[in-house]
C-alpha positions in Angstrom: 15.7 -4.0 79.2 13.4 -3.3 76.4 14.4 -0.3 73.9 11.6 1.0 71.7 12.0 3.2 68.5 9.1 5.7 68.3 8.8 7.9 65.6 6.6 10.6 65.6 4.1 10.9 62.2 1.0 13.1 61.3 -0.7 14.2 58.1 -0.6 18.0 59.2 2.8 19.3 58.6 3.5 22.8 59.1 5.6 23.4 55.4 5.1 20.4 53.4 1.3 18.9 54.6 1.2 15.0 53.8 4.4 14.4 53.3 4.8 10.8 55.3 2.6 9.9 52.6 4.2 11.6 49.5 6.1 8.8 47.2 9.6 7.9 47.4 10.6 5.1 44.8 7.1 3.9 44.9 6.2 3.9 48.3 5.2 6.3 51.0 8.0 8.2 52.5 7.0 7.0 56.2 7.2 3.1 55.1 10.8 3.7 53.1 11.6 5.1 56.7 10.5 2.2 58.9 11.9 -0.1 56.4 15.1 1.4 57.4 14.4 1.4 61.0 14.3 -2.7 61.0 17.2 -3.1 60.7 18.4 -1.7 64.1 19.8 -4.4 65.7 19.5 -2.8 69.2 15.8 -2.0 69.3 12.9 -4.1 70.5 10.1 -2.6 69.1 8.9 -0.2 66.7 5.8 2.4 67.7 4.7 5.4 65.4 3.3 7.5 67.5 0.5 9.4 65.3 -2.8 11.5 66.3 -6.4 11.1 67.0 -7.0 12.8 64.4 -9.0 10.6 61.4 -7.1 12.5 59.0 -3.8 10.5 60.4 -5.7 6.9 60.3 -3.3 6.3 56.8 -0.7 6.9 59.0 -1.7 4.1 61.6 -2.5 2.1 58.5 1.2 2.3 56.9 2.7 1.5 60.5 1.3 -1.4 60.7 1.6 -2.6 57.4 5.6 -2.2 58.1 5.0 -4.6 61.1 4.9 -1.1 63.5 3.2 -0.8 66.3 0.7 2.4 65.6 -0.2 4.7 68.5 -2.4 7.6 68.7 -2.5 10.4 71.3 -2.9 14.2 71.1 -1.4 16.2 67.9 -0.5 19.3 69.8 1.1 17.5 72.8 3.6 15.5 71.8 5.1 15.0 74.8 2.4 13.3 76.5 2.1 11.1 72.8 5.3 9.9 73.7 5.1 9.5 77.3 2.0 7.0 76.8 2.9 5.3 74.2 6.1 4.3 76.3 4.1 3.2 78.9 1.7 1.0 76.1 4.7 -0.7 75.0 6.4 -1.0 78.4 9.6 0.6 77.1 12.6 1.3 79.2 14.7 3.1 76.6 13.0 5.4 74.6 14.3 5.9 70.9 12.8 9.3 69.7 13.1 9.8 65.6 10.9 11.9 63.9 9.3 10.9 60.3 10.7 13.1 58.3 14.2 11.3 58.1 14.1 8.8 55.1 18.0 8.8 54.8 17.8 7.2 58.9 20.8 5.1 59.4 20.0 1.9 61.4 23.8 1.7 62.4 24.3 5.2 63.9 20.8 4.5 65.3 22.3 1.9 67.4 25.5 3.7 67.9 22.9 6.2 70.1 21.1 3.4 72.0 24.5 1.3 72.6 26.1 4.5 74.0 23.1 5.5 76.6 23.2 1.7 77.3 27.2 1.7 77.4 27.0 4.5 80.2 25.2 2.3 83.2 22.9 4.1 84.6 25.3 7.6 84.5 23.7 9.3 81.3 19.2 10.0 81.0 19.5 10.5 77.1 22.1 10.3 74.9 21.9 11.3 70.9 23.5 12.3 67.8 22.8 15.8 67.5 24.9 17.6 70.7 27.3 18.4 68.9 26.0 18.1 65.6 28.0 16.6 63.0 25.9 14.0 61.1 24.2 14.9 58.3 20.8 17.0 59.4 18.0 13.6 58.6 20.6 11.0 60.7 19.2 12.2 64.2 18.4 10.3 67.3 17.7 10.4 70.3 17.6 7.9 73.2 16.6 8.1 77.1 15.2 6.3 79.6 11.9 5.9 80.1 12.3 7.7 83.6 13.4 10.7 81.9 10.9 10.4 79.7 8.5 10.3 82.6 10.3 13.0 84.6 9.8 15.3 81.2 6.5 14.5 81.0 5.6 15.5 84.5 7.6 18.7 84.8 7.5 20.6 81.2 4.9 22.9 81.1 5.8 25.4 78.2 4.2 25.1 74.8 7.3 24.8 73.2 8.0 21.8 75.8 5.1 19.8 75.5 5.1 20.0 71.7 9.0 19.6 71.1 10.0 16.3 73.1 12.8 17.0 74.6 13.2 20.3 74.6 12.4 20.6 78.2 15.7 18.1 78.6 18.1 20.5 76.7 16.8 23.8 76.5 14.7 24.6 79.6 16.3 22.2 82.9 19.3 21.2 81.4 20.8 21.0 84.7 18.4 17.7 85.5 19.6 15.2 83.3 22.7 13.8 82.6 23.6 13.4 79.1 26.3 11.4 76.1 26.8 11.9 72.9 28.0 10.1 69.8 29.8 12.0 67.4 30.6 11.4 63.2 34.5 10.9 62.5 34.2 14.5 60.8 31.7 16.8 60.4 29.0 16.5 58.3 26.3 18.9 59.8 26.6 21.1 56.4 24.5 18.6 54.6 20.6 18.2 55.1 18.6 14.9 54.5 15.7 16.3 56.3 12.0 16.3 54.7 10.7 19.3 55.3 9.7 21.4 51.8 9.6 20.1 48.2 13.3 20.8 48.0 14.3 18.1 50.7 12.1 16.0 48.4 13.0 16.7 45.4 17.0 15.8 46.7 16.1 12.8 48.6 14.3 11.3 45.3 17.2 11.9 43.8 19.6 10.0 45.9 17.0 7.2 46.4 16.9 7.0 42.6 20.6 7.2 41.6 22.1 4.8 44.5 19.1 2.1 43.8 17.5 3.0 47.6 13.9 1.1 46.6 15.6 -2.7 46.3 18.8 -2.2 49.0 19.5 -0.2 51.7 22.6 1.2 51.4 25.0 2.0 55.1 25.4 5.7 56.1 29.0 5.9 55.0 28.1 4.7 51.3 25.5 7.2 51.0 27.4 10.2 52.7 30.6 9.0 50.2 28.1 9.8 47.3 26.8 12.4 48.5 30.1 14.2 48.8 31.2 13.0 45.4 27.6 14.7 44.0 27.7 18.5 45.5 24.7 18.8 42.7 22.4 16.8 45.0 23.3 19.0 48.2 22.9 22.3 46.1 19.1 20.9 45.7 18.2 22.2 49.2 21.2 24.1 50.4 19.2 27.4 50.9 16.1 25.7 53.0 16.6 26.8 56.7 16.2 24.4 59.5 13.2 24.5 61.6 13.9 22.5 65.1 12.0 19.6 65.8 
């Protein structure tokens, strides 16, 4: 059974363009990322899935530089991005994270794959965010490469074949068979997303003040000083969420 992490990366972001390359304590935000992502101790491999597009080769450059796998496939269908690179790294759980999540908590990462893998074949996906209590910037999703395959041969929407999994959970629910893992409270109120120079400007922040560029630091550790800071969340608190 191999499980594969693939996060989704490009240059062309719709409200803060570049970012996967903006600095975060003296390196690209994409590489603090992955760096985080190694240390799942349930996942296989590691793919970023990034375009065609030459304007995303630093993109396939910083993957692999983290010891990533780096795939490229269409910008506007992501879908079918992920679908193939599955099948290039001959995945049979499928790990979805999208690059925008520098706060990415290896441990609740493997909380998602160990409960899809903890169901036995009675649960396609499994992930963090139904219900949503983690902090917005924790999120994962896992499924099996079947559903991935079954997705990819069924959605035909725009918003389906550019949104993963929306297909999944928003258009044929009633196909798939899902779990989730939940936080021992709920956290949803706060946002580690990256997604406008506010998210940024916050993330730095924490990075900065809890030492983030020489340790990584568990979820709970972070989430404790988070809590204790309100400052930090009052950084971004007015930036609405845009579904991925």
């Amino acid at each position: 059974m191999k499980r594969v992490i693939i996060v989704q990366a490009r240059m062309t972001s719709t409200r803060l363009p570049g970012k996967v390359l903006m600095d975060l304590a003296g390196r690209p935000m994409l590489a603090q990322q992955l760096r985080r992502l190694r240390d799942c101790r349930r996942a296989d491999a590691l793919v970023v899935a990034t375009t065609t597009n030459s304007s995303d080769d630093p993109v396939a450059d910083i993957a692999r530089a983290e010891g990533a796998q780096a795939f490229r496939g269409s910008e506007t269908d992501v879908l079918s991005r992920y679908a193939l690179a599955a099948r290039e790294a001959c995945a049979d759980i499928v790990v979805r994270v999208t690059s925008d999540c520098p706060l990415i908590d290896s441990e609740q990462t493997d909380r998602v794959i160990q409960a899809l893998e903890d169901s036995a074949g009675t649960c396609d996906y499994a992930s963090n965010i139904l219900p949503r209590t983690f902090p917005r910037g924790l999120d994962a999703e896992a499924f099996t490469r079947e559903a991935l395959e079954r997705m990819n041969s069924l959605a035909s929407s725009a918003p389906a074949r550019e949104h993963v999994t929306y297909f999944l959970l928003k258009e044929r629910p009633e196909l798939f068979k899902t779990c989730s893992v939940v936080d021992a409270q709920d956290n949803s109120d706060l946002r580690w997303t990256v997604d406008t120079p506010e998210d940024l400007a916050m993330v730095r922040r924490i990075y900065l003040e809890l030492g983030l560029d020489r340790k990584i630091l568990p979820y709970r550790e972070v989430l404790a000083y988070a809590r204790a800071h309100p400052e930090l969340s009052a950084l971004n608190a007015g930036v609405p969420q845009k579904e991925k």
